[in-house]
N, C-alpha and C positions, 0 to 999 in steps of 0.2 A: 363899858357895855351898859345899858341902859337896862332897868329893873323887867323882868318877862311882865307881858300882860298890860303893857305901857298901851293904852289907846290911840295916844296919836302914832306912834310905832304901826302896830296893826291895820291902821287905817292906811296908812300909806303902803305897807306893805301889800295889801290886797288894791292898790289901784295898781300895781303893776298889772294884776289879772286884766282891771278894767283897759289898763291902753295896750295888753299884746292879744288879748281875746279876738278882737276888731278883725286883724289878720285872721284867725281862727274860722270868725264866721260868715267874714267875705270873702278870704280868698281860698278859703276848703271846704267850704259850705254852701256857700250858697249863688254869689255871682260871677266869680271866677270861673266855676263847672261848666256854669249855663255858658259865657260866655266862649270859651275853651272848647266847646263843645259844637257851637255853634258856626266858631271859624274854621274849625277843620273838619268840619262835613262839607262834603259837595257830590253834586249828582255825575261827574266823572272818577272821582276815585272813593267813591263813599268815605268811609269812615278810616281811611288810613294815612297817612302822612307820613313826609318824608323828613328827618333828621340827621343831618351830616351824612347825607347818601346813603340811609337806609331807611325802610319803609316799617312799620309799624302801627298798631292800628292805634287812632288818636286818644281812647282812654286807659290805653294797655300804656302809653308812650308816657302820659303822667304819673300814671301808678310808679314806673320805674324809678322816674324823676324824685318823686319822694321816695321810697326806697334806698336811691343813691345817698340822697341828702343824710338819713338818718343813718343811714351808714354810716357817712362821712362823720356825725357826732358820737360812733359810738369810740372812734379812734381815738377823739378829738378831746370829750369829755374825761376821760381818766386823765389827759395828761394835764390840762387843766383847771378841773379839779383838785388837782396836788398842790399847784401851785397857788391857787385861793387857797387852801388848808393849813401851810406851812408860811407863807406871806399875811393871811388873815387878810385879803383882799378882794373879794369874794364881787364885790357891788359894781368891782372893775368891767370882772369879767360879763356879767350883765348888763353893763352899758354898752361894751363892744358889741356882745349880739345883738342888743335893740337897734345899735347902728348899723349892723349888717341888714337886718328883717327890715328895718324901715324902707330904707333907701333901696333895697332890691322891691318892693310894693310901690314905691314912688316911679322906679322904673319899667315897672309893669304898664306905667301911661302909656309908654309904645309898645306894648305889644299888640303884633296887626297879624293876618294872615303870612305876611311879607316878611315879617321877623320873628320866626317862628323859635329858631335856634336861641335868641337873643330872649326869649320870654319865656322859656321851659327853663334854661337856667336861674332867670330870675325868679322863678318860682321856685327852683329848688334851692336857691339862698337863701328867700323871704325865711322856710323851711328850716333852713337852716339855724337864721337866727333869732325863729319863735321857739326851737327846744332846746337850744344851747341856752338862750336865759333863763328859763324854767328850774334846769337843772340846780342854778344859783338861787334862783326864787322861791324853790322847795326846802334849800338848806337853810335856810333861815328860818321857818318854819319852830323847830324846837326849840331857836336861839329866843323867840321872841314870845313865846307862849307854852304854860307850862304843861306836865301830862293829861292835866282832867280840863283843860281849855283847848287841847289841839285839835279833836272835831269840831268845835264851834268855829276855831279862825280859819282852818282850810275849807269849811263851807262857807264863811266870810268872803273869803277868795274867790269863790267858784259864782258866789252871789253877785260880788264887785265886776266880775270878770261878765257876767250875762248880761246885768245890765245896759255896763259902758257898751256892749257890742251891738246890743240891740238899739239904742241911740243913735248910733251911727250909722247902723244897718237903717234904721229910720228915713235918713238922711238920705240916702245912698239908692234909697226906693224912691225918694218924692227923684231924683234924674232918671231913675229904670225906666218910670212910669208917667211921667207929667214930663217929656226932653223939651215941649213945645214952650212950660212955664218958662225957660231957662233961653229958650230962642236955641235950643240944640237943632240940629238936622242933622249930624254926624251921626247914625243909627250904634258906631262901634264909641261914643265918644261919655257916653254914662258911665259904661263900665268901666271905662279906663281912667275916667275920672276919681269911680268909686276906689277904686287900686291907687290913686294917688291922694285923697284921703283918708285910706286906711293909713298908710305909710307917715302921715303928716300927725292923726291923731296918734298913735303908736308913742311918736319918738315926744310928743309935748306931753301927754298925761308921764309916761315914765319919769318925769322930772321928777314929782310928786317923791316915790319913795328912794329915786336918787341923791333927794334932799334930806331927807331926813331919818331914812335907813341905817345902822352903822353898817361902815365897811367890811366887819367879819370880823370874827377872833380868832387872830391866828395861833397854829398849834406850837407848842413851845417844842417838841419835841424834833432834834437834829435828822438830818439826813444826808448819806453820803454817796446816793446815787444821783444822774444826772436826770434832767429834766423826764427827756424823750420815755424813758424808762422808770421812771416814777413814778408814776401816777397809775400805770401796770401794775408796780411792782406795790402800790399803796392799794390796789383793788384786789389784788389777790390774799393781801393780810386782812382786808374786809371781808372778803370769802372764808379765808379762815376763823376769823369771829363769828361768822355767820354760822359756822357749821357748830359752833360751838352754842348755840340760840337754838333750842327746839324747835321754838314758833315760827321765828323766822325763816328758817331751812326750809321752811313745807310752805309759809307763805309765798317765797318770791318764786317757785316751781308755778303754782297756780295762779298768782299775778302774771307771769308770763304767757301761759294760755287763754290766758282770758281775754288779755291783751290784746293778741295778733287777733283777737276778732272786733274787739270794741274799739280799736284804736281805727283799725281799717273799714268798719261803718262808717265811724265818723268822718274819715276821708275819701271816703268815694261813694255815701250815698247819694250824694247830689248830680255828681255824675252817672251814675244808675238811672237816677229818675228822668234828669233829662236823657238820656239816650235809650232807656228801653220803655220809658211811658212816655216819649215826647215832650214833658214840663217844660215851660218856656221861665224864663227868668221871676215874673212877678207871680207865681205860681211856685214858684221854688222858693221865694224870699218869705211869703205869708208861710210856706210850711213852717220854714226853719224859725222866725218869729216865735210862732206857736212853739215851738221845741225850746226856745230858749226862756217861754214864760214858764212853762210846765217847768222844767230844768231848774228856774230858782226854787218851785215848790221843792220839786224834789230833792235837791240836794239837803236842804231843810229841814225835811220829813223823816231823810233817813239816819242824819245825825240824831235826831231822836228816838228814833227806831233802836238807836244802837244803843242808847240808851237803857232802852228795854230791854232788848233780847242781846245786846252784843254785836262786836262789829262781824262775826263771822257771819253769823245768821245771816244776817241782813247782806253781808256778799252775795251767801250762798242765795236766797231770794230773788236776788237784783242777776245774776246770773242766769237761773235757771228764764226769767224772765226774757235775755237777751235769748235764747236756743229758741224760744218762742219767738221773737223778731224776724230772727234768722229765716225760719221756718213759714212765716206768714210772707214776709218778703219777695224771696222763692218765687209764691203764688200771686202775688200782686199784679195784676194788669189791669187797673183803673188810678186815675189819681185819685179819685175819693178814697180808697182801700189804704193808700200812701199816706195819706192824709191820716187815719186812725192809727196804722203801725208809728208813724212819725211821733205822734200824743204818746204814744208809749216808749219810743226809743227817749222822747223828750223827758220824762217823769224819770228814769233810769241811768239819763246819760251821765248828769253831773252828780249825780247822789256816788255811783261806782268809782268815780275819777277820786272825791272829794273823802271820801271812806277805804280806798287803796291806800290814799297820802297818810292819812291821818292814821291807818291802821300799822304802816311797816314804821311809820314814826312814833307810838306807841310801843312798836317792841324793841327798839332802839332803848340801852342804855342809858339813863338819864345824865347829861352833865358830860355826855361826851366829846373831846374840843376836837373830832373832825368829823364835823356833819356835814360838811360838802363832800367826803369821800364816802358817805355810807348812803348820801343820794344821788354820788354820782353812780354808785351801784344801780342803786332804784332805777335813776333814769337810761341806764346803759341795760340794764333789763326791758327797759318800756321801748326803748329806741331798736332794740333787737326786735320785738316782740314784733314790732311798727314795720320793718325791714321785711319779715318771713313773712309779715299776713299783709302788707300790701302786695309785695310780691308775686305770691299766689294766686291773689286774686286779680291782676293781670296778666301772669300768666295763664292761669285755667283759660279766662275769657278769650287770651290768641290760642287757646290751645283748644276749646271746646267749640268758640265762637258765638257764646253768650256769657252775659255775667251771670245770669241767675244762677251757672252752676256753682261760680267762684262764690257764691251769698250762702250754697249748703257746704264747702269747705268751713264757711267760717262759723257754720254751726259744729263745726266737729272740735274746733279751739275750743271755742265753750263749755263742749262738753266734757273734756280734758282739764280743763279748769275746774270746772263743778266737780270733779271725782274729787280731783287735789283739793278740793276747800272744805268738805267732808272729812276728808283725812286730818286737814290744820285744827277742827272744828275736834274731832275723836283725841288731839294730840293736846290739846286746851284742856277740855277734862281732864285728861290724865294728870295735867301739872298740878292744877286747881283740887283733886284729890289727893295728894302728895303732901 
C-alpha cells in the first residue's frame, strides 16, 4: 500500500468523480429530465404513460425507477462490500459498476417514445452503476489520506467531479443547441447522443484511477459464514461498533434525514422545472452549469468553514439553508425565481455531500482494515435515505397531483435532520469537556 497523502494516488482517485459525475449531471440533471419529459407528454394522454401494461404518470414512473434501482443496491452493497473487505479487492468491484453505468448511458442512444420500457430500465442500471462504484470510491478515502487531510481530498473529489461534468455538459450543449452545426435534423437525436457520450467519457476517464489506485487491503481477519450472508452479517457488527461511537450513533440518524431530501432535490429538480415551469433543455443546461460553478466554490468554502467553526456547524448551516430551498421552491413560478433558488442549491449542494463523507470518515477509527464495510454502511444509509425521499416524492405527486407538495415533504426530512445535528453538535461538547 502506498504511503497516505501520495499525490499522484489522490489525483487519480478524484478523477473517478471527474468521469462518473458526467452521468450525474446529464442524465439526473439536466438533459435526461428535459428529454424524458418531453417524450412522454402528449396532448392525448398528457402526462402519463404506459409501462408493462400499467399507466403511471411520466415523472412519478422515473422517480420509481430510481428508487427500485437504489434499492436494488442497498441488498447488493453489503454483500459486496464483504467480499472487497476480506478479498482486499475493492477496485474490482468499481470497475464492474463503471461497466454496468457506462454501457446502460451508451444504450440510452435508443431510447425513443417507442421504447420506452427498454429506456426506464436503462436508466435505472446507469443508476445502478453510478452508486454501486461510489460506495468502493468512498472506501478508499481513509486508505489514501490521513485524518487532518480528509476534508481537503473529498472536496478534491467533489471539485474533480464538477468540473469533468461541466466539460462535457459543454459539449453536449454545443448539439442541444447549435443540431444544425453538426448537419442534425433528428430533433430526438442530441440528446441521445449526449447519453451516448456521457457513457463513452465515463468508462475512458475511469482508466485513470483504475491505473493507478491499489486494489484494497484486504482484511486479514477469517470468516466462516457464506457469501449471501456476509456481508449482513459484516454490517450488523458495524452497527454494533457504531453504537459503541457517541458521535457516530447521532450522526448517521441525521445524515439519513437529511438525505432523503437532498439526495431527492438533486434527482428530480430538473424534472420539476421542466414540468411545472415548462423549462426547455438549454434553459435547464445554463441552470445546472451555473449550479456546478457555484458548487466548486462551495464545496471549498465550507471545507474551510470547518475549519473554523467545525464540521457540525457548518452542517447544521448548510441544512437549515436547504429548508429555505424547500420552502422557496414550493413558491416558485417563474424561471427567473428557479434561477436564484438554483445559485443557492448550487453554493450548498457539494459543500453537504463533500463534509457528510469527510465527516462519518473522520469519526471512523483510525487504521481500520475494513473501510469498505463501514462505507458500505454510509452508503446503505445514503441509498435507503435515496429510496424513502424519491419515493415520496412521487408518490405525493400521483397522489396529490402536483409536485410542489412532494418539495414541502422534503422540507420536513430536513427538518428532522437539523433537530438530529443539534443533538450530534450538544453530544461533541460533551466529549470535548470530558
Amino acid at each position: 500500500m502506498e504511503t497516505k497523502n501520495n499525490k499522484k494516488t489522490i489525483r487519480a482517485w478524484a478523477f473517478f468523480d471527474w468521469a462518473n459525475s458526467a452521468y450525474n449531471l446529464v442524465i439526473t440533471s439536466t438533459i435526461f429530465p428535459a428529454y424524458y419529459v418531453a417524450i412522454t407528454s402528449n396532448s392525448k394522454n398528457g402526462d402519463r404513460v404506459m409501462f408493462f401494461g400499467k399507466s403511471f404518470v411520466n415523472t412519478a414512473l422515473s422517480d420509481y425507477a430510481l428508487a427500485a434501482a437504489y434499492l436494488v443496491m442497498v441488498f447488493l452493497l453489503p454483500i459486496l462490500s464483504s467480499i472487497a473487505d476480506y478479498k482486499g479487492n475493492k477496485k474490482i468491484f468499481m470497475q464492474f459498476f463503471t461497466i454496468i453505468g457506462s454501457l446502460s448511458c451508451c444504450a440510452l442512444f435508443f431510447f425513443t417514445k417507442d421504447t420506452l420500457e427498454m429506456g426506464i430500465i436503462a436508466f435505472a442500471l446507469a443508476a445502478i452503476g453510478y452508486s454501486g462504484g461510489f460506495v468502493f470510491y468512498n472506501s478508499y478515502l481513509p486508505e489514501i489520506a490521513t485524518l487532518d487531510m480528509q476534508d481537503n481530498v473529498s472536496a478534491k473529489g467533489f471539485t474533480y467531479g464538477y468540473i469533468g461534468s461541466v466539460l462535457l455538459q459543454l459539449i453536449c450543449f454545443l448539439f442541444v443547441l447549435k443540431p444544425d452545426l453538426f448537419g442534425i435534423v433528428d430533433k430526438s437525436l442530441p440528446a441521445r447522443l449526449s447519453f451516448l457520450l456521457v457513457g463513452l467519457w465515463w468508462i475512458g476517464f475511469a482508466l485513470i484511477p483504475f491505473t493507478v489506485l491499489p486494489k484494497g487491503s484486504p482484511n486479514a481477519q477469517s470468516h466462516d459464514h457464506n457469501i449471501i450472508k456476509g456481508g449482513f452479517i459484516e454490517l450488523a457488527h458495524v452497527w454494533q461498533k457504531v453504537k459503541q461511537m457517541p458521535l457516530l450513533k447521532r450522526f448517521l440518524p441525521a445524515f439519513f434525514f437529511y438525505s432523503m431530501g437532498l439526495q431527492t432535490v438533486m434527482l428530480v429538480a430538473t424534472g420539476f422545472a421542466a414540468k411545472v415551469l415548462h423549462m426547455g433543455s438549454p434553459a435547464l443546461i445554463s441552470i445546472i452549469l451555473i449550479i456546478q460553478l457555484v458548487a466548486i466554490v462551495g464545496a471549498n468554502l465550507m471545507s474551510r468553514l470547518s475549519g473554523i467553526y467545525g464540521n457540525v456547524r457548518v452542517l447544521i448551516g448548510t441544512v437549515i439553508i436547504w429548508i429555505g430551498v424547500c420552502i422557496a421552491a414550493y413558491f416558485t413560478a417563474t424561471s427567473n425565481q428557479f434561477y436564484v433558488v438554483a445559485v443557492v442549491v448550487g453554493l450548498v449542494m457539494g459543500g453537504i455531500q463533500s463534509m457528510s463523507r469527510s465527516t462519518y470518515s473522520k469519526y471512523l477509527p483510525e487504521n481500520i482494515p475494513d473501510t469498505a464495510s463501514f462505507f458500505s454502511f454510509y452508503d446503505v444509509t445514503e441509498k435507503l435515505a435515496i429510496v424513502g425521499g424519491v419515493f415520496s416524492f412521487g408518490f405525493i405527486e400521483e397522489l396529490t397531483g402536483s409536485p410542489r407538495n412532494s418539495v414541502l415533504v422534503l422540507g420536513l426530512f430536513f427538518i428532522v435532520g437539523l433537530i438530529l445535528l443539534f443533538s450530534l453538535l450538544k453530544a461533541e461538547k460533551s466529549i470535548q469537556k470530558m
